[in-house]
N, C-alpha and C positions, 0 to 999 in steps of 0.2 A: 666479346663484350655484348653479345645480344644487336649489335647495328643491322639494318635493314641494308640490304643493297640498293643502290640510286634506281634501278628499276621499280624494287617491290616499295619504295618509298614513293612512287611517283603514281603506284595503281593503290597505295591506300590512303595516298591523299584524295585521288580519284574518288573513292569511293565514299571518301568521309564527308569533300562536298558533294556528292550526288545524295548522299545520305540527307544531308541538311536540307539542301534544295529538294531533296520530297517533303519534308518535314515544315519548310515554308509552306509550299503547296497544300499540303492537309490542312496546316492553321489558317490558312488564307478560306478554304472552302470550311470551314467549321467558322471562321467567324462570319462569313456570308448566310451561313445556315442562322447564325445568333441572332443577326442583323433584325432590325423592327422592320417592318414594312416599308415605311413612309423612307427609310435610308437603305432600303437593299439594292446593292448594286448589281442582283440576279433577275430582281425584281424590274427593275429598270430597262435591263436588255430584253429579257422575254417582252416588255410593253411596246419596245419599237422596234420587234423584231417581229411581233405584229402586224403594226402600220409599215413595214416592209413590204409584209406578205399582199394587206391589202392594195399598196400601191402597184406591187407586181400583177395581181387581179384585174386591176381597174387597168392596168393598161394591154395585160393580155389579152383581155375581152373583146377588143377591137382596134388589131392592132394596125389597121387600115381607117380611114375616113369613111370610105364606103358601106363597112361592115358597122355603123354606128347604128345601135335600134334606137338609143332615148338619146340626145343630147345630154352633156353635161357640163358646167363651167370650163373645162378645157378644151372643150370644143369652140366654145365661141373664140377662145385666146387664137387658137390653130386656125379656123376659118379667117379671122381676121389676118391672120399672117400673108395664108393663101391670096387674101382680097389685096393687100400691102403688096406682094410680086406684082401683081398686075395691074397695080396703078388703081386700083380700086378703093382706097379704101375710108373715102367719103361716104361710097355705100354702106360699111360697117356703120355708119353712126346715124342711118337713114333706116327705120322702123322695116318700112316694106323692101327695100333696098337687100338687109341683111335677114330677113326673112327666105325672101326668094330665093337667095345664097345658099343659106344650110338648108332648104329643102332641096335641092338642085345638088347639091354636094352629095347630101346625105339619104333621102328620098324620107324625111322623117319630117315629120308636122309640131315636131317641140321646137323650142324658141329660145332664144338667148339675147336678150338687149348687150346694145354695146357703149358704153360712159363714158368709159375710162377716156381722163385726161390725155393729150397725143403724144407728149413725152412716153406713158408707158409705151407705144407702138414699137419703139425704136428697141423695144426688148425682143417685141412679138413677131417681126420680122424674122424673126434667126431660127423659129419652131419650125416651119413646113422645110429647112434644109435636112429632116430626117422624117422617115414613118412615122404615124400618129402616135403608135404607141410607144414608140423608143422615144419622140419626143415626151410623151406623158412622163415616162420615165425620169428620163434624164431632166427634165424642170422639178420633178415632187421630190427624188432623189436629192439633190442637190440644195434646195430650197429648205429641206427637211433639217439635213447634215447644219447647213448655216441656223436654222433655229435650235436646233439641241445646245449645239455650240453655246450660243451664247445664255443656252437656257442652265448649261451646265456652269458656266462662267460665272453667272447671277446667284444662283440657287444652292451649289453647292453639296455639300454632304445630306443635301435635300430635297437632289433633284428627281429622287423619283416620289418624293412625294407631289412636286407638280406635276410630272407625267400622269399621275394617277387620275389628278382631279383634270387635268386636260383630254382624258381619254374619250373623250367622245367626240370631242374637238380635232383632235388627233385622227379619228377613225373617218369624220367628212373630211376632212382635209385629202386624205388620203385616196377617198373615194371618186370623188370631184375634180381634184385637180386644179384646187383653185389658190388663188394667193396668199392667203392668210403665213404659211410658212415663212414666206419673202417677206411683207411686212414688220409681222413678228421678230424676224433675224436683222433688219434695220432699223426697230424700236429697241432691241435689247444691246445691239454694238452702239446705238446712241446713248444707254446709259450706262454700257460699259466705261463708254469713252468719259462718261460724263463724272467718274468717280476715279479716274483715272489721278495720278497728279497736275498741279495746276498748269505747267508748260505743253501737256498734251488736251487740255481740254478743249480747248480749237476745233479737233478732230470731229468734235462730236458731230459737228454742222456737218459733217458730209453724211452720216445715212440721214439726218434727218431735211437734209437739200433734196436725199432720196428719195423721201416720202411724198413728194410731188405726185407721182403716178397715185395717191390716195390721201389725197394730202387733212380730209379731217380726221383720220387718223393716228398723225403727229399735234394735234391742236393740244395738247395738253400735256405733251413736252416741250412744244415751241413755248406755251405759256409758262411753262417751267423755267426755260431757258431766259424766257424775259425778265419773269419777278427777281430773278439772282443774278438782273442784269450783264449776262452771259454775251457782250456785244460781240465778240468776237466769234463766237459760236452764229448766234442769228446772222451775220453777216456770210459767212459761209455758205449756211443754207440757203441763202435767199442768192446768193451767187449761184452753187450749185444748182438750184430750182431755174433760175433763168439761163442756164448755159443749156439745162434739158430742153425747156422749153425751145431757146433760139437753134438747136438742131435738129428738133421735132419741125419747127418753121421750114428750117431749111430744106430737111429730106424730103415733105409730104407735100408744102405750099403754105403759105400763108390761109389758103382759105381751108384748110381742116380745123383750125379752131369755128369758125363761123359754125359746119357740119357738127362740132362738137358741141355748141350751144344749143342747136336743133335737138340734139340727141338727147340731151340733160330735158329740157324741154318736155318733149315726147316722155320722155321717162317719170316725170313729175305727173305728166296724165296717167298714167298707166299706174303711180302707185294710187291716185286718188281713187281710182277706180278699181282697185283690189285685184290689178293684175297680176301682182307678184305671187310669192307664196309668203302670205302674210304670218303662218307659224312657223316660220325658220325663220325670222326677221327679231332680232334684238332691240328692236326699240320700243318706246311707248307707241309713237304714232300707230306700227304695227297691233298694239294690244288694243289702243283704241278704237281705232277703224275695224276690228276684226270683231269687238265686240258691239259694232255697231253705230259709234259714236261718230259724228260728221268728221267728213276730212283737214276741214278749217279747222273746227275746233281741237281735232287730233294734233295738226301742225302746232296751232300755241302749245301747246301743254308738252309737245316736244322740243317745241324754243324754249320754254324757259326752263324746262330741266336740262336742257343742254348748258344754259348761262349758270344755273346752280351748279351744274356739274364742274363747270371751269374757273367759277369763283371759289371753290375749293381749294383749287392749285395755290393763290396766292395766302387764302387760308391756314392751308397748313401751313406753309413758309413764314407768317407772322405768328404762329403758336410754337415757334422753333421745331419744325418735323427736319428729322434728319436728313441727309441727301438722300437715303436710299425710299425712305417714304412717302419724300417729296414726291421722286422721281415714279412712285408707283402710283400715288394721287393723280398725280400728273397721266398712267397709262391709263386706269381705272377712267376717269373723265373723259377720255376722249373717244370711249365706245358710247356715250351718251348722249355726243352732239345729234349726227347724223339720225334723220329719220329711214334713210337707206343702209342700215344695218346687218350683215347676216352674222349668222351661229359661227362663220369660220372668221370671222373677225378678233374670235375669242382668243385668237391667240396671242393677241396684245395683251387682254389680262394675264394670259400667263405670267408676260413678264413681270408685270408689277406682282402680280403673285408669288416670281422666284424672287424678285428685290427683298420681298420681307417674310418670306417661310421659314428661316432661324427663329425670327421672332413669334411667328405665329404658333409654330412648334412646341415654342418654349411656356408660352402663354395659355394656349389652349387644350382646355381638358379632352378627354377620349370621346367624350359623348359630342363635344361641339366638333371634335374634330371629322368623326362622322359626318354630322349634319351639316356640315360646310360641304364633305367629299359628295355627299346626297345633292345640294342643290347645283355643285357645280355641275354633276351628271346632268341633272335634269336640263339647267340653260345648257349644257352645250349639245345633249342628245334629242332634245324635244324634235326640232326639227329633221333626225332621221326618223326617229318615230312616227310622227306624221307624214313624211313621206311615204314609209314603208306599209301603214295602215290606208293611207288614203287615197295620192295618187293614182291613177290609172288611164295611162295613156291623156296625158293632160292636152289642155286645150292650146293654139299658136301661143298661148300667152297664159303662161303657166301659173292660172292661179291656185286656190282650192278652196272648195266649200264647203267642207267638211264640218258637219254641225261638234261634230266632239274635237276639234286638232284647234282648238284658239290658239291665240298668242301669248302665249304665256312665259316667254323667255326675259323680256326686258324686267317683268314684276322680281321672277327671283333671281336677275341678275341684281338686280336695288337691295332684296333682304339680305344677298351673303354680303355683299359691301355692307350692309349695319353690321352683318354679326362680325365681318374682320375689323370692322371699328371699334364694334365693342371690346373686343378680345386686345386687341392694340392699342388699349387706352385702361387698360390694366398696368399696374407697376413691372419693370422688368424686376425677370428671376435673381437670386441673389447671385447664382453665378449662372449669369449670361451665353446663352447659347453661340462657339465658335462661327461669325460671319465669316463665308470665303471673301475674300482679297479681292479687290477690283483686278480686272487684269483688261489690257488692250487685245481690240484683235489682229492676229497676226498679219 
């Protein structure tokens, strides 16, 4: 009757699914090849297989303390850890104090102020329990993974078109060492959580209790959370904010806030007087003072577009902006408070830029889409540019004078916010670009 025997029945089933499953495989890589840019998922992995690469650079370059030639933002976190063992680290938040440290550590004349609230210390303890570099490592690593996460969570079948526009942002982050990832991955589990359904929204208060260690950087989610009367939310946070706090008290002393006032202090002289690097700096104050304009006057003009920035938040919420708009209002705003701003901050717009890139996608022609990708390079790469053209061997207090490198980050960080306004106050498409689903994090 023609029957197959149970063997050769069981090597042509073999082969019919192996047949198939190649035949997956080819369609899968031919529709990857179809893929537009802004949704390829090849395009996506080469972008952070990248910032991989440069983090494995940045940290193999000095994979010792010792061996550090320029200081970088991850150096201060790691010195200060150092200064934490040993009972030191009031000194970190003492100008001359933490000066003398990374020269004596490092045998290098670059400089890093130290701010940060004391609750972050209780992080930065735990860095010098490995080499410099395996610590760079394993914080940019790790910090990275939690921001893609929730950038893939928010964004969707879109996330590499935020990768794209984040690439410069991505590429200091990477170089540096600095927190912008961390942040970022506790402003976007905060609006995960915040779209989540109604009995888990509670949740949200704990990254944003987290934001503490940088806390005007949550200002315009906490104002989110306020205007939609979110009580249970703000209460959380402000729980979690003070439980950091009372064991930052506890581990370091009661008198490291006092040290920490001083430092905040010290650091307000030092921006008046243009010690920073005033073109990697996102704010007005920066653009102002760089172009000349008094430091008073630079401050007003950054208070009250900070206030304009945050009366936004309730703004939209009373012209009905959806959660997800709100919630990107809300990110957008609160890169505008602070006159102490830098380029890797950007990574909070990320989020609010994965919250509404269905719609921005859907909205926006090829030519704006461009000139959006154009200016986000520019705000988030200005500041490597300027470094890389004009530093040289900077001075204890790393500022620059560089007659060509202004400040020009906060100006087009304000024009692509008109132009995602403009574009998002356009009618939606007739059929509506697929939002991904809120999801919690695991």
């Amino acid at each position: 009757m023609g029957m197959c025997a149970p063997g050769q029945e069981r090597a042509g089933a073999m082969r019919e699914t192996g047949g198939r499953r190649q035949a997956d495989a080819v369609g899968r890589l031919s529709r990857i090849g179809d893929t537009a840019p802004e949704t390829s998922p090849l395009l996506a992995a080469i972008l952070l297989a990248l910032v991989g690469l440069l983090i494995w650079v940045s940290a193999a370059s000095a994979p010792q303390l010792a061996d550090v030639e320029r200081l970088i933002d991850f150096d201060a976190f790691y010195i200060t850890g150092l200064l934490i063992a040993e009972g030191r680290l009031a000194e970190a938040y003492r100008l001359a104090d933490m000066m003398a440290a990374q020269r004596a550590l490092t045998g290098t004349d670059t400089f890093m102020t130290w701010t940060y609230p004391p609750p972050y210390n209780l992080l930065m303890q735990y860095l010098p329990l490995l080499p410099r570099g395996q610590a760079f490592m394993l914080f940019s690593v790790l910090t990275l993974a939690a921001y893609v996460l929730v950038l893939q969570r928010l964004a969707g079948r879109y996330m590499t078109a935020v990768l794209l526009a984040l690439a410069p942002v991505l590429a200091v982050q990477a170089l540096i060492g600095q927190n912008g990832f961390l942040l970022g991955a506790l402003a976007g589990w905060f609006c995960l959580a915040s779209l989540n359904a109604q009995p888990r929204r509670g949740l949200a208060g704990l990254p944003l209790g987290l934001m503490v260690i940088k806390p005007h950087l949550g200002l315009g989610l906490g104002l989110a959370a306020l205007v939609q009367r979110r009580w249970t939310v703000l209460g959380v946070a402000l729980a979690v904010a003070a439980v950091l706090s009372g064991l930052a008290t506890l581990t370091f002393g009661i008198g490291i806030w006092g040290a920490f006032r001083g430092a905040v202090a010290e650091a307000g002289v030092i921006l008046q007087q243009g010690g920073y690097q005033l073109h990697r700096m996102a704010s007005v104050y920066a653009t102002l003072h760089r172009a000349g304009v008094a430091p008073e006057t630079a401050a007003l003009a950054q208070a009250a577009l900070g206030v304009t920035a945050l009366a936004a938040v309730p703004l939209a919420l009373w012209r009905g902006a959806r959660p997800r708009v709100l919630l990107a209002v809300g990110c957008f705003a609160s890169l505008m408070v602070s006159p102490y701003g830098y380029d890797y901050d950007l990574t909070i717009f990320g989020i609010g830029l994965a919250l509404i890139a269905a719609d921005l996608m859907a909205r926006a022609t090829r030519a704006e889409k461009g000139l959006m990708l154009l200016m986000a390079w520019i705000a988030g790469g200005w500041g490597l540019y300027g470094t890389a053209v004009g530093v040289r061997g900077a001075p204890p207090v790393q500022g620059s004078d560089l007659p060509l490198v202004q400040a020009i980050i906060a100006p087009v960080y304000l024009l692509l916010l008109v132009m995602i306004w403009r574009v998002m106050c356009r009618s939606a498409p007739a059929t509506p670009p697929a939002t991904p689903p809120a999801a919690s994090m695991p």
